[in-house]
C-alpha beads as a LAMMPS data file, in Angstrom:
LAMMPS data file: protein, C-alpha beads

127 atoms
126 bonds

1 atom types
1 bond types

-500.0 500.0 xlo xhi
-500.0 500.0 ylo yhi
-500.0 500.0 zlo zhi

Masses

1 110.0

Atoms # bond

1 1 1 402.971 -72.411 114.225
2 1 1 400.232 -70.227 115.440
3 1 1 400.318 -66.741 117.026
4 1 1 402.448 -66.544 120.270
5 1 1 402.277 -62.533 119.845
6 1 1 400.012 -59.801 118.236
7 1 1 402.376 -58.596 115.434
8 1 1 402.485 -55.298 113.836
9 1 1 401.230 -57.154 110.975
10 1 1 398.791 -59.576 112.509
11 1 1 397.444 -56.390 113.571
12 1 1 397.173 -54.348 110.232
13 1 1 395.839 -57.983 108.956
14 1 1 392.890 -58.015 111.338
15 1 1 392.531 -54.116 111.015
16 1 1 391.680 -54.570 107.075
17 1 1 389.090 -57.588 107.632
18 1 1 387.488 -55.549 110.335
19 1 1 387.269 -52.217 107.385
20 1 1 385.764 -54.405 105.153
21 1 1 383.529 -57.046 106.940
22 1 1 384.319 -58.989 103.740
23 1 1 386.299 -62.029 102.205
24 1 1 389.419 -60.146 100.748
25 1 1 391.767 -61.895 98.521
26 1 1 395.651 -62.912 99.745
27 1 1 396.605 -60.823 96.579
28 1 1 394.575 -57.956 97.565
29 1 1 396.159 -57.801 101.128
30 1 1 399.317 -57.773 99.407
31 1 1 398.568 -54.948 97.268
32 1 1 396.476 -52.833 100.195
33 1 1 399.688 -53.335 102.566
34 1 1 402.480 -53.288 99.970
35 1 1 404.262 -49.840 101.708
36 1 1 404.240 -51.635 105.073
37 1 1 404.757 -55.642 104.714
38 1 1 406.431 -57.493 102.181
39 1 1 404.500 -59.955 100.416
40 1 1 406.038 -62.914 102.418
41 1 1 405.273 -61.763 105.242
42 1 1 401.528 -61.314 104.247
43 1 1 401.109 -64.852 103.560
44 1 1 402.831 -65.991 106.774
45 1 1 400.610 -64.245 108.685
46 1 1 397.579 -65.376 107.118
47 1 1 398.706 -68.731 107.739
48 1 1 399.101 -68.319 111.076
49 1 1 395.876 -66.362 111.590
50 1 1 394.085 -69.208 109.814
51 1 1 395.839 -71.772 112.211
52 1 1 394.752 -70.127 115.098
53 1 1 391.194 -70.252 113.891
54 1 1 390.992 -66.456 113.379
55 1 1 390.156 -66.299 109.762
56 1 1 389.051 -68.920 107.435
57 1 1 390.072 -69.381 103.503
58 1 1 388.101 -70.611 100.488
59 1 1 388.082 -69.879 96.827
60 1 1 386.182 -68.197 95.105
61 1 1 384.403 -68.507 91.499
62 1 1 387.685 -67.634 89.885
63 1 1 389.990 -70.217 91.975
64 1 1 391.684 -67.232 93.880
65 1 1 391.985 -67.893 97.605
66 1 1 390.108 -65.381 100.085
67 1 1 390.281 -65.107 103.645
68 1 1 387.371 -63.685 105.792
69 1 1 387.170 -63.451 109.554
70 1 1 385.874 -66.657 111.752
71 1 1 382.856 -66.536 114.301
72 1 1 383.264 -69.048 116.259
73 1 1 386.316 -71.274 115.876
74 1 1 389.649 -71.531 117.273
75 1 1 392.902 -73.204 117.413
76 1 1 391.352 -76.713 117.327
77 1 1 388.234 -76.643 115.138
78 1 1 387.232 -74.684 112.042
79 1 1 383.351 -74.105 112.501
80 1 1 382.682 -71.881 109.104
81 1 1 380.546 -74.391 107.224
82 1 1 378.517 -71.511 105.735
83 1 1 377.913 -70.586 102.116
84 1 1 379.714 -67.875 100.850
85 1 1 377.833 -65.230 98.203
86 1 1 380.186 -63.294 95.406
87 1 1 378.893 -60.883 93.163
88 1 1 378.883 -61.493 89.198
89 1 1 378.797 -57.773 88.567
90 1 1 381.411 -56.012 91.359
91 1 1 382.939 -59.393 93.132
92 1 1 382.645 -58.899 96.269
93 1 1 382.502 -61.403 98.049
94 1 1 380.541 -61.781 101.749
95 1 1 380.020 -64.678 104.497
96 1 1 376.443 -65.325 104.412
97 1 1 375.203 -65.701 107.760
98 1 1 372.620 -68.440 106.730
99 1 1 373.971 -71.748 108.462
100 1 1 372.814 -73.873 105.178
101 1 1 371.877 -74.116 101.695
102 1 1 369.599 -76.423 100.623
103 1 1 370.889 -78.197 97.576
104 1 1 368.879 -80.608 96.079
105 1 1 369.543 -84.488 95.725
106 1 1 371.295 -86.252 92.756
107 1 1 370.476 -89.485 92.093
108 1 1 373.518 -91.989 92.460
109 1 1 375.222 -88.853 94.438
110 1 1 376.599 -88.020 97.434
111 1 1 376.997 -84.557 97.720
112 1 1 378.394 -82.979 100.976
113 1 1 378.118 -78.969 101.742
114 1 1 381.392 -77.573 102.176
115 1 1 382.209 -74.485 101.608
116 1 1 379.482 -73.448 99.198
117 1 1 379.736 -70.298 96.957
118 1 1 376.501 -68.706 95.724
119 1 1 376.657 -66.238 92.990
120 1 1 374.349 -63.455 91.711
121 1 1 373.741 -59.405 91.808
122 1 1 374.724 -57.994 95.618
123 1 1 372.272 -55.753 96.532
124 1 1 374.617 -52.493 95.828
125 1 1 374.606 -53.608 92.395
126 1 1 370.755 -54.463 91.956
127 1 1 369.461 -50.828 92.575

Bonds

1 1 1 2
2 1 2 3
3 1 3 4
4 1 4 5
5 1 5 6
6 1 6 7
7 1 7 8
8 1 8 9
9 1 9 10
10 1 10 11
11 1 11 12
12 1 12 13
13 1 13 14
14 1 14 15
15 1 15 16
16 1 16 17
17 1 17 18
18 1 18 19
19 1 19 20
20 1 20 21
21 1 21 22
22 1 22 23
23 1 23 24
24 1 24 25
25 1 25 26
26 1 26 27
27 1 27 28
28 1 28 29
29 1 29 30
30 1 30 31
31 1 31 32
32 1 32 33
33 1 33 34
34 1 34 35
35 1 35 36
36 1 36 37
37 1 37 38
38 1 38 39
39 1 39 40
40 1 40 41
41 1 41 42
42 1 42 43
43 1 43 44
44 1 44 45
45 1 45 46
46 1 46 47
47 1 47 48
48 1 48 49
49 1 49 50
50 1 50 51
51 1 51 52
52 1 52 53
53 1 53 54
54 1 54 55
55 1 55 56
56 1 56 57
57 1 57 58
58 1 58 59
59 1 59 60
60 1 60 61
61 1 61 62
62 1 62 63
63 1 63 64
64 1 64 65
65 1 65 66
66 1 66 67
67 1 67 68
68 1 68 69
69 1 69 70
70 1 70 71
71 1 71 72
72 1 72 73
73 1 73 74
74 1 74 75
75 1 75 76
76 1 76 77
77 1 77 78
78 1 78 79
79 1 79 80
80 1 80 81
81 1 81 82
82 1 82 83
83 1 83 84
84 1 84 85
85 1 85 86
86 1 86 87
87 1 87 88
88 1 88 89
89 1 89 90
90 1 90 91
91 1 91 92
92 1 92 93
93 1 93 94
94 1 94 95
95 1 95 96
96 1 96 97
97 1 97 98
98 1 98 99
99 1 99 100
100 1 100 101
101 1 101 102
102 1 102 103
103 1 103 104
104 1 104 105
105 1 105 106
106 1 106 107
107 1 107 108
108 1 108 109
109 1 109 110
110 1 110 111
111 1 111 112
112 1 112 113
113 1 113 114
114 1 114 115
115 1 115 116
116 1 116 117
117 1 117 118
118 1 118 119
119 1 119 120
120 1 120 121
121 1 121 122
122 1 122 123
123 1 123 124
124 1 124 125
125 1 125 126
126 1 126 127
């Protein structure tokens, strides 16, 4: 479908990734816009932002979906092969800007890095 215009909603969408510099949760955007967009309309747009290669999705450690601004992709090509960190203790959740994990080889395996999610104590939490 993609974005012909830039929304009222596309726009409060982009606003709250931009507060956060985080990967927020669909049901979170919901709940932070709830007295302005309807639910629907939420999910439309993320869709559409995600088509356009504005954002990026993935779940996290709990199988909930999050979305989290893209660097450098587009309408075309998705370019976010990084690993992904989310807190046991507060989880939050951040885009690591290491381009790669290293994970080790299993034998008979082929194991291919997509979308990897590290977990562990954020360094808020750890003081």
């Amino acid at each position: 479908m993609g974005i012909q215009r830039k929304t009222s909603t596309i726009g409060l969408l982009l606003d709250q990734f931009k507060k956060s510099n985080q990967a927020i949760a669909a049901v979170e955007l919901v709940d932070r816009l709830k007295e302005k967009v309807n639910k629907t309309t939420v999910y439309r747009a993320l869709e559409r932002l995600e088509d356009d290669g504005l954002v990026h999705s993935f779940l996290d450690r709990d199988g909930i979906k999050r979305y989290a601004i893209c660097q450098d992709c587009n309408k075309d090509s998705h370019v976010h092969n990084h690993p992904h960190f989310q807190c046991t203790n507060c989880g939050k959740v951040d885009c690591l800007e290491e381009a790669s994990v290293n994970i080790p080889k299993i034998s008979g395996r082929t194991i291919h890095k997509t979308d990897v999610l590290l977990q562990g104590i954020c360094e808020t939490c750890s003081v």
